[in-house]
N, C-alpha and C positions, 0 to 999 in steps of 0.2 A: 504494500500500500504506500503512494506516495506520501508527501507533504501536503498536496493540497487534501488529497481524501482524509487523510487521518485529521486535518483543520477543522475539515468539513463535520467528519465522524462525530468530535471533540466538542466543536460549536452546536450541534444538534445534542447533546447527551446534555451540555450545559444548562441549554437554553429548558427543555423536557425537567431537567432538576427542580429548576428555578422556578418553572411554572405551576409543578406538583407539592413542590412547599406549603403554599398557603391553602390547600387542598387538604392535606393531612390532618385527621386531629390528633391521633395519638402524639405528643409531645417529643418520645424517645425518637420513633421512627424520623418525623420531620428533622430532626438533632439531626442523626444519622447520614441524612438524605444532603442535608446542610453541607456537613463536612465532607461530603462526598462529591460533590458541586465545587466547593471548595480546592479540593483533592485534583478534577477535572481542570480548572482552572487553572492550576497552577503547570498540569502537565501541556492546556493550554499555551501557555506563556511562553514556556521554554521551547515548543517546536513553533511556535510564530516568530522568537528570537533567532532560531537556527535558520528558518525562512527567508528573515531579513539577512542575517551574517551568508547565507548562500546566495543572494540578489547582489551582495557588494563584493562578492569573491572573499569573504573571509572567511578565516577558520568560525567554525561557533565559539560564542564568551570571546572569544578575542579582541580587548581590549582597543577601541581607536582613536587616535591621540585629539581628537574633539570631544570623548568622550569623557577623557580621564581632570578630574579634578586638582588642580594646583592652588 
């Protein structure tokens, strides 16, 4: 699976979490559901960040010197 499918995959399970939250009444499960969204998100983040550092020809995390703080 690419990058864009697995963005795509990722965006769709995020959004599906979010919307079934306030849906929930049992407290623990919604908790669960939360942090799992959560969870999504973050693994989000990081293949949108390797997305962008592949569009600029960079390694991923690799630092670039407009980025770094002095």
């Amino acid at each position: 699976m690419g990058h864009r499918e697995e963005l795509q995959r990722l965006q769709h399970q995020f959004e599906l979490a979010n919307r079934a939250i306030p849906l929930i009444s049992d407290e623990a499960t919604a908790e669960r559901l939360a942090r799992f969204a959560d969870e999504i998100k973050g693994r989000l983040d990081k293949l949108q960040a390797a997305a962008l550092c592949e569009q600029t020809s960079r390694p991923a995390f690799e630092a670039a010197p407009h980025w770094e703080v002095q």
